[in-house]
SEMI-519653 format. One record per atom (N, C-alpha, C): residue number from 1; chain; x, y, z. Coordinates in nm, 4 decimals. Example, Ala and Ser with C-alpha at 12.3 -4.5 7.8 and 13.67 -1.06 7.14 Angstrom:
2
<rec seq="1" mol="A" u="1.3190" v="-0.5690" w="0.7800"/>
<rec seq="1" mol="A" u="1.2300" v="-0.4500" w="0.7800"/>
<rec seq="1" mol="A" u="1.3200" v="-0.3300" w="0.7800"/>
<rec seq="2" mol="A" u="1.2850" v="-0.2250" w="0.7080"/>
<rec seq="2" mol="A" u="1.3670" v="-0.1060" w="0.7140"/>
<rec seq="2" mol="A" u="1.2900" v="0.0030" w="0.7870"/>
***
This chain:
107
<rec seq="1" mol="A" u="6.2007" v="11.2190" w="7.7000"/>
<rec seq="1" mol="A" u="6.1684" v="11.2775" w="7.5709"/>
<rec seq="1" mol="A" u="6.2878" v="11.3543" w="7.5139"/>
<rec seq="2" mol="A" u="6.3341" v="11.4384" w="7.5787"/>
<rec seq="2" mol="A" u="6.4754" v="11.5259" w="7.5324"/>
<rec seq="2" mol="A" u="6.5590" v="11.4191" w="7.4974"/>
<rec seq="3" mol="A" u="6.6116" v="11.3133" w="7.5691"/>
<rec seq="3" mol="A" u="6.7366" v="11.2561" w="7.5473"/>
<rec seq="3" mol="A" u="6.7024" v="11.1634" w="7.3888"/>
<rec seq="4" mol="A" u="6.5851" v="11.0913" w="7.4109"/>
<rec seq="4" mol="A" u="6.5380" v="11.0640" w="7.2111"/>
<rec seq="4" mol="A" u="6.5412" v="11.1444" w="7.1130"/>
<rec seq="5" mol="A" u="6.5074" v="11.2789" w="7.1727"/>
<rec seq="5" mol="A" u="6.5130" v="11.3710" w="7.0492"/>
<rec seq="5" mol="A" u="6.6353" v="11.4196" w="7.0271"/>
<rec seq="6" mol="A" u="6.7897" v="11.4205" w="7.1035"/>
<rec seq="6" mol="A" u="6.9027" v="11.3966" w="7.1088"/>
<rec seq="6" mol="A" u="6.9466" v="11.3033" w="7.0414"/>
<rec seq="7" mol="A" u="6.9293" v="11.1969" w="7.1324"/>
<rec seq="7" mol="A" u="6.9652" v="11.0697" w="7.0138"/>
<rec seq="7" mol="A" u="6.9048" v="11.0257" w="6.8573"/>
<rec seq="8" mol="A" u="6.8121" v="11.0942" w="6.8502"/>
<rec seq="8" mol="A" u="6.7608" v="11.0699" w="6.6689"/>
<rec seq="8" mol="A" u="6.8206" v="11.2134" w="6.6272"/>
<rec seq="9" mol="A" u="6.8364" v="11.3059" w="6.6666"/>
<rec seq="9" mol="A" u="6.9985" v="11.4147" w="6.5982"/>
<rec seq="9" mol="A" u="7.0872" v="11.3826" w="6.5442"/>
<rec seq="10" mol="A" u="7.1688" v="11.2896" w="6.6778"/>
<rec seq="10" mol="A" u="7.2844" v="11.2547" w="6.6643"/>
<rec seq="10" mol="A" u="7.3133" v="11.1244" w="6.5564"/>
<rec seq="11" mol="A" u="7.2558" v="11.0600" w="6.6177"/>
<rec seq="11" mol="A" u="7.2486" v="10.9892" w="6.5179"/>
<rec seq="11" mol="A" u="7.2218" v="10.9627" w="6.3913"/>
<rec seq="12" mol="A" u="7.1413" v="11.0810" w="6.3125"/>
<rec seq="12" mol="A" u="7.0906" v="11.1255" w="6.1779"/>
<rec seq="12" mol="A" u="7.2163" v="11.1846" w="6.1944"/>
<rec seq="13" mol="A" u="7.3034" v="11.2765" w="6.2181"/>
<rec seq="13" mol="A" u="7.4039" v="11.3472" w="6.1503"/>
<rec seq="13" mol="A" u="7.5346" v="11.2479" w="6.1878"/>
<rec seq="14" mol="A" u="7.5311" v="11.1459" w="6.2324"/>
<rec seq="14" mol="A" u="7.6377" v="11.0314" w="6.2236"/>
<rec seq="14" mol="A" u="7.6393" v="10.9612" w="6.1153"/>
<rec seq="15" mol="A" u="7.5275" v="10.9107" w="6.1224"/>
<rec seq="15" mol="A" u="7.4834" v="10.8522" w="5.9662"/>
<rec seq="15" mol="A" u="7.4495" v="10.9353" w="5.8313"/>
<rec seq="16" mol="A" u="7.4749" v="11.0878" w="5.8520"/>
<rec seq="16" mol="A" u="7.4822" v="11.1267" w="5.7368"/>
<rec seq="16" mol="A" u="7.6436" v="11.1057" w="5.7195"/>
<rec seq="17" mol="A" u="7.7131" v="11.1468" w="5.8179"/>
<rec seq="17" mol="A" u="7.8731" v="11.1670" w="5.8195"/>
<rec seq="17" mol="A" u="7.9208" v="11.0127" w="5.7624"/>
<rec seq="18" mol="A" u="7.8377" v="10.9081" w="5.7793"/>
<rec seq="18" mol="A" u="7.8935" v="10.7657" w="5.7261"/>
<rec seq="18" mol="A" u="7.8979" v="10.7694" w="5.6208"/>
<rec seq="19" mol="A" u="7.7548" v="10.8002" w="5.5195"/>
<rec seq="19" mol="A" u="7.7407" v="10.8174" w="5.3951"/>
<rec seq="19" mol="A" u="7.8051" v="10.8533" w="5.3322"/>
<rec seq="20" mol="A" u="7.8166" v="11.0296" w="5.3440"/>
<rec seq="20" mol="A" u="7.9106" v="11.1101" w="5.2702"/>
<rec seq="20" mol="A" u="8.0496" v="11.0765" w="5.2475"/>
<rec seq="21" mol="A" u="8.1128" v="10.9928" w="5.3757"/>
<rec seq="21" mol="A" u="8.2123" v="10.9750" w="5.3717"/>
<rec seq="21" mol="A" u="8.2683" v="10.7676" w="5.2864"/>
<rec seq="22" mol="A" u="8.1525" v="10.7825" w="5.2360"/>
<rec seq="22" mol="A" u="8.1361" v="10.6389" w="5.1580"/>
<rec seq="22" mol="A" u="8.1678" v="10.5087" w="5.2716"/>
<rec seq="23" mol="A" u="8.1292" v="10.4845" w="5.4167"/>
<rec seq="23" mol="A" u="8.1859" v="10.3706" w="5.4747"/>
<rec seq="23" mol="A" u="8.0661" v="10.2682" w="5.5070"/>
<rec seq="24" mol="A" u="7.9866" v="10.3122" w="5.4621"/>
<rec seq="24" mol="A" u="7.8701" v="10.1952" w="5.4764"/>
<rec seq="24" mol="A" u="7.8944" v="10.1031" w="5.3515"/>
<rec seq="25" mol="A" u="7.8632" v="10.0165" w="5.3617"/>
<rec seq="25" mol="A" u="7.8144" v="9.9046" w="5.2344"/>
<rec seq="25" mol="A" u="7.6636" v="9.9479" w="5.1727"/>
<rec seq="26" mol="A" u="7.7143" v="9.9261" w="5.0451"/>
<rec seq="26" mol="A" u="7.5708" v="9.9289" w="4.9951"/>
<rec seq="26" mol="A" u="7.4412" v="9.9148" w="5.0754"/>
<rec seq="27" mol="A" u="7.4098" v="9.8056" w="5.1048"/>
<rec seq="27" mol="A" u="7.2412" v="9.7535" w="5.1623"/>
<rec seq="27" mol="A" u="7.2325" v="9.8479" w="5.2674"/>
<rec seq="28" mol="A" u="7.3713" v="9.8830" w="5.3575"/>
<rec seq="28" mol="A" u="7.3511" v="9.9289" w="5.4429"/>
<rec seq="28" mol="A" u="7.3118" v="10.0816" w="5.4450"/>
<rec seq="29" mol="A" u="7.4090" v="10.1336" w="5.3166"/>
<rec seq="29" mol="A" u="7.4251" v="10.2619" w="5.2988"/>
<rec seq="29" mol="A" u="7.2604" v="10.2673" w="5.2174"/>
<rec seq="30" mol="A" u="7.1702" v="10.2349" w="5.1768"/>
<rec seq="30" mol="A" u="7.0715" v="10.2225" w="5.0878"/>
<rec seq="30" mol="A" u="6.9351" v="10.2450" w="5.2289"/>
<rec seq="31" mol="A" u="6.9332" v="10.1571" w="5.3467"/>
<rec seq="31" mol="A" u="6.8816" v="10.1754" w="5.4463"/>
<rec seq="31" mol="A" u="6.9089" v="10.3275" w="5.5277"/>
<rec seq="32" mol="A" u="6.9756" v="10.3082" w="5.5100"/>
<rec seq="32" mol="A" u="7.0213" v="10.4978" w="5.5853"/>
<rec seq="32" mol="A" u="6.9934" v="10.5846" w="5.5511"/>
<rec seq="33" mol="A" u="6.9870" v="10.6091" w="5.3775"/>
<rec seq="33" mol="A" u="6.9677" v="10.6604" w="5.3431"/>
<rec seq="33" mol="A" u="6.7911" v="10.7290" w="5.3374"/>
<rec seq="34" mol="A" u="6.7178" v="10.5811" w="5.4127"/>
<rec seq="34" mol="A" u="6.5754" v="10.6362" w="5.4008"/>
<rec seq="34" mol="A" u="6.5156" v="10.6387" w="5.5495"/>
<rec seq="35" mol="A" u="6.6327" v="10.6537" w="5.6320"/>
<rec seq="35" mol="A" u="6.6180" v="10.6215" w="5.7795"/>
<rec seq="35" mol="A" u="6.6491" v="10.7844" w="5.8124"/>
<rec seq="36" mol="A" u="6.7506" v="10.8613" w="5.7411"/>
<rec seq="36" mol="A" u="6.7449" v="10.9729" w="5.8052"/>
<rec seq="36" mol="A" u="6.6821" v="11.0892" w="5.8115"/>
<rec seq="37" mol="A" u="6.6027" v="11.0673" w="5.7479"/>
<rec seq="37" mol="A" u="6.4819" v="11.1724" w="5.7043"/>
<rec seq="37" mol="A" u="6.4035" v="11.1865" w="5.8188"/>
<rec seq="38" mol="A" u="6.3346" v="11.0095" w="5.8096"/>
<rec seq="38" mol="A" u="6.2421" v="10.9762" w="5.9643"/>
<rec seq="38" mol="A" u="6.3345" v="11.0304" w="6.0925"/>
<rec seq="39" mol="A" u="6.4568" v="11.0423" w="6.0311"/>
<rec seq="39" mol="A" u="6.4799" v="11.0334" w="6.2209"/>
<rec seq="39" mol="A" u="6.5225" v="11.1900" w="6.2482"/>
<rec seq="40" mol="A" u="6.4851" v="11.2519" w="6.1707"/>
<rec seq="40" mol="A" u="6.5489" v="11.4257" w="6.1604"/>
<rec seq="40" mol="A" u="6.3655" v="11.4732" w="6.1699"/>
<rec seq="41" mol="A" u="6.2970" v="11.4158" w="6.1069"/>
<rec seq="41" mol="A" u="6.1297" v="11.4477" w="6.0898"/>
<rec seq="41" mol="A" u="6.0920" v="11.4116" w="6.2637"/>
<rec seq="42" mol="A" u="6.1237" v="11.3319" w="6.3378"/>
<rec seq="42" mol="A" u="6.0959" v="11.2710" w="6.4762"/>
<rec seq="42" mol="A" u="6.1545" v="11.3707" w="6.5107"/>
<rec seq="43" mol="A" u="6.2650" v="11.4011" w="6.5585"/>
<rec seq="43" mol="A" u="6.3651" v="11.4825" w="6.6162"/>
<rec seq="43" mol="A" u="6.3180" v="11.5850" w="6.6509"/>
<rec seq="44" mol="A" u="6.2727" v="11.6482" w="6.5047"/>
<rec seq="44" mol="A" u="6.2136" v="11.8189" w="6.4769"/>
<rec seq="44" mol="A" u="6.0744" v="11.8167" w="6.5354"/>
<rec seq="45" mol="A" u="5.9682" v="11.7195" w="6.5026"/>
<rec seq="45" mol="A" u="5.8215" v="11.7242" w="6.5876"/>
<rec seq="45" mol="A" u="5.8516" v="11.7367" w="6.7311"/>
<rec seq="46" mol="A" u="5.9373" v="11.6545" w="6.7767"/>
<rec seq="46" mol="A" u="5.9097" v="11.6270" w="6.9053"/>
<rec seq="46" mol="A" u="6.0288" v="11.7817" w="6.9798"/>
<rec seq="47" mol="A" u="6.1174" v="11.8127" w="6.9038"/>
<rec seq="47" mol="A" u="6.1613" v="11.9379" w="6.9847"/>
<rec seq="47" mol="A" u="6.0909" v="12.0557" w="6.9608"/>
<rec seq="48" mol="A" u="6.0056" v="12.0925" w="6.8992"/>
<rec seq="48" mol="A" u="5.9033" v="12.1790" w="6.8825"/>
<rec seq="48" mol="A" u="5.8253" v="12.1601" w="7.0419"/>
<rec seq="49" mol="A" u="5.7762" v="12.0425" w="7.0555"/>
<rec seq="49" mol="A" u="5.6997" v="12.0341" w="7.2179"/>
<rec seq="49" mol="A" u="5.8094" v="12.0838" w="7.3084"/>
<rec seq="50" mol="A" u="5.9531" v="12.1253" w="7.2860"/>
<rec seq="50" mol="A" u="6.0064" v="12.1578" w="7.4246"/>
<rec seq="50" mol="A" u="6.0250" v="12.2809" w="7.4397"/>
<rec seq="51" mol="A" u="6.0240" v="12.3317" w="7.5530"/>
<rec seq="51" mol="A" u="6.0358" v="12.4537" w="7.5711"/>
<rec seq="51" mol="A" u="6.1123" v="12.5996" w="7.5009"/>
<rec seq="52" mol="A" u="6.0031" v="12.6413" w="7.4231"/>
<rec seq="52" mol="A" u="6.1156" v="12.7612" w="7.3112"/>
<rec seq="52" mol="A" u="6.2310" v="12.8302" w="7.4041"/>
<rec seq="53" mol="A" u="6.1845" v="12.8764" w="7.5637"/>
<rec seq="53" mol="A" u="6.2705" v="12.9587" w="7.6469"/>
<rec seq="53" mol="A" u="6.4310" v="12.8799" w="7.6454"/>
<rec seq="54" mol="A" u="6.4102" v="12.7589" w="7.6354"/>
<rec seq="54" mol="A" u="6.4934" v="12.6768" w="7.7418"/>
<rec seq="54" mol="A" u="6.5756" v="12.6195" w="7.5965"/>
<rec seq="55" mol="A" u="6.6272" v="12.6858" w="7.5240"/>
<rec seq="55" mol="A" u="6.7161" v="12.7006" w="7.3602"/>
<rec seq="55" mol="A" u="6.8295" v="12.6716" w="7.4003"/>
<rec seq="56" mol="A" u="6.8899" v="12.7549" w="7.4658"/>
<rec seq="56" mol="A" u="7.0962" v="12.7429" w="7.5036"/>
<rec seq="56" mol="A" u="7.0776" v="12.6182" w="7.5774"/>
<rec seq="57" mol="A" u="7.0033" v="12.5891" w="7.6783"/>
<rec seq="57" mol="A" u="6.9867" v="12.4664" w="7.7577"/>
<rec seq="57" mol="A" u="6.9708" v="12.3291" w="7.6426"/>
<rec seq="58" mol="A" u="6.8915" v="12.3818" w="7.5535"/>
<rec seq="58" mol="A" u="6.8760" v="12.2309" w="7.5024"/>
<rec seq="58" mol="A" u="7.0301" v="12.2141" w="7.4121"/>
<rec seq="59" mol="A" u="7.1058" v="12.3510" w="7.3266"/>
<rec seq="59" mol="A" u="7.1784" v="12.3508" w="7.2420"/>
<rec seq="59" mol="A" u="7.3088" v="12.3004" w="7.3681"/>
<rec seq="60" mol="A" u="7.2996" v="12.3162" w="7.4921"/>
<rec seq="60" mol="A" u="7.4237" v="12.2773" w="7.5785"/>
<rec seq="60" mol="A" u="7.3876" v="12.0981" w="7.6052"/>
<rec seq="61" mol="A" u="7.2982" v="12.1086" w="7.6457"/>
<rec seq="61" mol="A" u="7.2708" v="11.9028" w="7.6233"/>
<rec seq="61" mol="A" u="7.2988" v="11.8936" w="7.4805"/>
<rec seq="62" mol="A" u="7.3307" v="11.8925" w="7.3980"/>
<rec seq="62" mol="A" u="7.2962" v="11.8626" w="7.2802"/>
<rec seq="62" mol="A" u="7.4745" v="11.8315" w="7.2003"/>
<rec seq="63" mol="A" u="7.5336" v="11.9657" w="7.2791"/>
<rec seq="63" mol="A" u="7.6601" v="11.9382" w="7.2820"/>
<rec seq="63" mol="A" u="7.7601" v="11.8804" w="7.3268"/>
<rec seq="64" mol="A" u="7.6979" v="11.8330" w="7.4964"/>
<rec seq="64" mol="A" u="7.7307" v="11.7539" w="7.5968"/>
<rec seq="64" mol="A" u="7.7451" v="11.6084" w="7.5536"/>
<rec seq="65" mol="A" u="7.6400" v="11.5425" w="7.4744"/>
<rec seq="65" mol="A" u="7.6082" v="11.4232" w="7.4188"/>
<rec seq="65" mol="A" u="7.6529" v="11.4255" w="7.3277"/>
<rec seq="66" mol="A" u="7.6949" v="11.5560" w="7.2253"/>
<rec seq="66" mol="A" u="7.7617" v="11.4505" w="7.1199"/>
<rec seq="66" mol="A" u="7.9289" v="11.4602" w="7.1281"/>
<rec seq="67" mol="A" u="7.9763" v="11.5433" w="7.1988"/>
<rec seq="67" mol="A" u="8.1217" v="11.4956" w="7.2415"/>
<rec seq="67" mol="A" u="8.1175" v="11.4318" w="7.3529"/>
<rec seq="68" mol="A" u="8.0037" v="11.3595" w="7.4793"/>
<rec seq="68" mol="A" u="8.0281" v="11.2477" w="7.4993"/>
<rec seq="68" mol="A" u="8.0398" v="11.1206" w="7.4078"/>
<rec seq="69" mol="A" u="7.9364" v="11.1177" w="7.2942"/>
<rec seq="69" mol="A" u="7.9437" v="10.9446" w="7.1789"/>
<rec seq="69" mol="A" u="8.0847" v="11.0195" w="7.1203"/>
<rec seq="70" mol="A" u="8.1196" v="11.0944" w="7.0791"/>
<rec seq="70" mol="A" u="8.2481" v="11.1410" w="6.9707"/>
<rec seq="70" mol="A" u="8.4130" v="11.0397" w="7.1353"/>
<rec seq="71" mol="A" u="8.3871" v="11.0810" w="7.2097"/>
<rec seq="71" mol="A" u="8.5311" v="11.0745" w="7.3359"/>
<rec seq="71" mol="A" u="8.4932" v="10.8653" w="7.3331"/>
<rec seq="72" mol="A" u="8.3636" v="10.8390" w="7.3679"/>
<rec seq="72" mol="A" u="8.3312" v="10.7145" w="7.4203"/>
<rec seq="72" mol="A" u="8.3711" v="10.6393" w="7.2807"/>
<rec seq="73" mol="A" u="8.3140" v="10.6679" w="7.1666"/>
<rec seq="73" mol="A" u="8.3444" v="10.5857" w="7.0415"/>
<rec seq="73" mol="A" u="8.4646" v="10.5299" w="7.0372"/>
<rec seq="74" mol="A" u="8.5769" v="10.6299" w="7.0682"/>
<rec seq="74" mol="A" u="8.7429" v="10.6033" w="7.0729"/>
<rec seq="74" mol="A" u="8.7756" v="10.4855" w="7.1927"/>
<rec seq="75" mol="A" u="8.7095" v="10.4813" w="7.2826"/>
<rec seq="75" mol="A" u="8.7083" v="10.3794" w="7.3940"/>
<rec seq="75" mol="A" u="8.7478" v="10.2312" w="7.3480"/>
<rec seq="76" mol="A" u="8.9006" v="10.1919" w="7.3326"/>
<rec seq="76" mol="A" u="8.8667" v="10.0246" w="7.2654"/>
<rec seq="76" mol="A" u="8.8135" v="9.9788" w="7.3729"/>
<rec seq="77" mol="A" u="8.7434" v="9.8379" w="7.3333"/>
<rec seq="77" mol="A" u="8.6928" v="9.7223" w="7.3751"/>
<rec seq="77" mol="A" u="8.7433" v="9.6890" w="7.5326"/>
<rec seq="78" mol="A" u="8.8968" v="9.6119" w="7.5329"/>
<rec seq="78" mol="A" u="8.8952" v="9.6257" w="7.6557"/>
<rec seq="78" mol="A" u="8.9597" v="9.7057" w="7.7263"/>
<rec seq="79" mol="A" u="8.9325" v="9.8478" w="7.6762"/>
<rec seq="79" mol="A" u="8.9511" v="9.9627" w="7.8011"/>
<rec seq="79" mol="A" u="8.8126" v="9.9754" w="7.9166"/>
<rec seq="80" mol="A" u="8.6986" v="9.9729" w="7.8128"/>
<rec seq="80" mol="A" u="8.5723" v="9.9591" w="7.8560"/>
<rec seq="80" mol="A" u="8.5803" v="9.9394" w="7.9977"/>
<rec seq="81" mol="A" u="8.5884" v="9.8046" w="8.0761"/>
<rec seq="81" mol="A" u="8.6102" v="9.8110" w="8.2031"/>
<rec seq="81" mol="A" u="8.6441" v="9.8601" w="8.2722"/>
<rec seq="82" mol="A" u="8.7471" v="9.9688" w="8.2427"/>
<rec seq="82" mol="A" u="8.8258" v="10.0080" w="8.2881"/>
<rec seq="82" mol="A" u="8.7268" v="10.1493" w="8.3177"/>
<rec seq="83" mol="A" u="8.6841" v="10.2325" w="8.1977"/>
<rec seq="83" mol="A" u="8.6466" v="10.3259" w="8.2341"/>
<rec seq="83" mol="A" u="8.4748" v="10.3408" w="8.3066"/>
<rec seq="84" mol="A" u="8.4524" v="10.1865" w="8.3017"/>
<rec seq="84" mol="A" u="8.3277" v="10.1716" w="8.3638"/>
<rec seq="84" mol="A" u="8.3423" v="10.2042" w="8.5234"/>
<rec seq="85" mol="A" u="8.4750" v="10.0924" w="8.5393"/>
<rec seq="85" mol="A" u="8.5727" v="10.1261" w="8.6707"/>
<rec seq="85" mol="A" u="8.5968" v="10.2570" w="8.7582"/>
<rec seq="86" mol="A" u="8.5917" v="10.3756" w="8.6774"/>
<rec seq="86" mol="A" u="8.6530" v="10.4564" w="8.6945"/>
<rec seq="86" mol="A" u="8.5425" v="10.5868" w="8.6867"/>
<rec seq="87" mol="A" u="8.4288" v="10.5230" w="8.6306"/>
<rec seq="87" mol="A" u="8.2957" v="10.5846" w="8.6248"/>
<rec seq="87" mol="A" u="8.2906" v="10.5633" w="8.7727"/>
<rec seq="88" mol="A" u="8.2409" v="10.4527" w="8.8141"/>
<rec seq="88" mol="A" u="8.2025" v="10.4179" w="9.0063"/>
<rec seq="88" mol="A" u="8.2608" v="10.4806" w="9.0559"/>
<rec seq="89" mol="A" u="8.3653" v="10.4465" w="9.0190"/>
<rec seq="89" mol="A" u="8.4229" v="10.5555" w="9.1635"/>
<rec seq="89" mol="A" u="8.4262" v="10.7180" w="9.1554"/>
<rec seq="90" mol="A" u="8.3670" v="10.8100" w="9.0473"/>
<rec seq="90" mol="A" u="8.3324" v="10.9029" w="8.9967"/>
<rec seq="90" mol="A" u="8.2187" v="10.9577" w="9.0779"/>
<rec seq="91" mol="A" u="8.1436" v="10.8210" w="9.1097"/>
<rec seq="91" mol="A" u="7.9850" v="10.8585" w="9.1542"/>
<rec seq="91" mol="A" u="8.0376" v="10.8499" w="9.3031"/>
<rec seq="92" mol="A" u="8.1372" v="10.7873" w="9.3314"/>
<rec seq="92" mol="A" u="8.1415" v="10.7829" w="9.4852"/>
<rec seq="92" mol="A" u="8.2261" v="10.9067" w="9.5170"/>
<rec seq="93" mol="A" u="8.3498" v="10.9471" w="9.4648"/>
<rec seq="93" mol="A" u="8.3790" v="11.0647" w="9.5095"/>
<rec seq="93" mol="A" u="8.4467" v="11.1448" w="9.3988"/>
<rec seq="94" mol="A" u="8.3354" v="11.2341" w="9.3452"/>
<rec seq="94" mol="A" u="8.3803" v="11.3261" w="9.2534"/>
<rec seq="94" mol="A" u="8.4722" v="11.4252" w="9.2284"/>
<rec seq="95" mol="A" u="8.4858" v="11.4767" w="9.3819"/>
<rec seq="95" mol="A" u="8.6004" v="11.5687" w="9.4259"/>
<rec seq="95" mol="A" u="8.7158" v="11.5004" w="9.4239"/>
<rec seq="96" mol="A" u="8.7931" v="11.3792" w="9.4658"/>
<rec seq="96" mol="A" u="8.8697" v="11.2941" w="9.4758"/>
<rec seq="96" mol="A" u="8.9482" v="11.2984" w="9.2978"/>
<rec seq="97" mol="A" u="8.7957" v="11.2274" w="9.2347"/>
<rec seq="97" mol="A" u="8.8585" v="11.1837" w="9.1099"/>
<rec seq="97" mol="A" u="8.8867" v="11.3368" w="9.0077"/>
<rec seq="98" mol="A" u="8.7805" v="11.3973" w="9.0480"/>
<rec seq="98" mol="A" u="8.8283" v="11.5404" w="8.9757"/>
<rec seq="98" mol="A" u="8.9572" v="11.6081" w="8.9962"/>
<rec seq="99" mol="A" u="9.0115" v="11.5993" w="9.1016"/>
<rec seq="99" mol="A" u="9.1368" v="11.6489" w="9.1437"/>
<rec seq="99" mol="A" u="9.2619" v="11.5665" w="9.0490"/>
<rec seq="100" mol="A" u="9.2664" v="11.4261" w="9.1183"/>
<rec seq="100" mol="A" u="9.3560" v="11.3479" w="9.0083"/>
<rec seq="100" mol="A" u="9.3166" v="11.3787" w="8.8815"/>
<rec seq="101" mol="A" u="9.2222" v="11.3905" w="8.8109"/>
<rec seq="101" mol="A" u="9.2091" v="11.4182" w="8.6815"/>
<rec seq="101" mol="A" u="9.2935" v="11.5282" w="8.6631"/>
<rec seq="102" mol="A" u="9.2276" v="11.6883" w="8.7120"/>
<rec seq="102" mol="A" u="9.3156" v="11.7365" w="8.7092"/>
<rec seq="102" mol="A" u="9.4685" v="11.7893" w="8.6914"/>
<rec seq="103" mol="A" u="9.5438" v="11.6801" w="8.8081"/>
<rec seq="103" mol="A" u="9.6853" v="11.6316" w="8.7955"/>
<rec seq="103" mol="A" u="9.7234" v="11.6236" w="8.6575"/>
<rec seq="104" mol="A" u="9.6886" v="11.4758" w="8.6472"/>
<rec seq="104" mol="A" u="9.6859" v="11.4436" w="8.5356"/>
<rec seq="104" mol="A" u="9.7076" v="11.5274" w="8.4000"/>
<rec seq="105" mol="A" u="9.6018" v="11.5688" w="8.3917"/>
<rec seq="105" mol="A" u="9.5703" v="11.6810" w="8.2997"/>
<rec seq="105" mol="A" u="9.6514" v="11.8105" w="8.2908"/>
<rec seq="106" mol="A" u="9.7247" v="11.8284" w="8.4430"/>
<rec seq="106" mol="A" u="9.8111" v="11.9142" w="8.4302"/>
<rec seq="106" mol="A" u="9.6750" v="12.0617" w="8.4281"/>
<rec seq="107" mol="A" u="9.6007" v="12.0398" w="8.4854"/>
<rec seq="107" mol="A" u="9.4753" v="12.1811" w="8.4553"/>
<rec seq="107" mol="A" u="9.5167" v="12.2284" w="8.6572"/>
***
């Protein structure tokens, strides 16, 4: 339930950011335009059912996901593999790859 009501956010304020910024085509931009209402009206019902306490928690997922789609969007095509690649071995040893990241990163 959280991660839909995330994704109809994000995605209503992506597709407002398309609009405003004129890159849809007509038909397309004409559909969006009556899509983001519904998907900001969904969003808002259904985060009302989540927990009022649990606010910074939802506003920290919320931020998590959209500079994950903002970092992944930039991903060309065939890097993809690569960072799918590099996901696995993430899950196998996190300490490992966190460190080289690190390096890397110079952190």
């Amino acid at each position: 339930m959280i991660k839909l009501i995330f994704l109809c956010q994000l995605l209503a304020n992506n597709l407002h950011e398309f609009k405003t910024k004129n890159i849809l085509l007509l038909p397309l931009k004409n559909k969006v335009k009556n899509i983001i209402p519904d998907l900001i009206r969904h969003s808002e019902t259904k985060f009302d059912l989540a927990d009022k306490n649990s606010e910074n928690e939802l506003k920290t997922i919320y931020n998590a996901l959209d500079d994950f789609s903002n970092e992944m969007s930039k991903v060309k095509i065939e890097d993809m593999p690569a960072v799918v690649y590099m996901y696995k071995a993430y899950l196998k040893d996190q300490k490992s790859i966190n460190g080289i990241c690190n390096k890397i990163l110079d952190k």
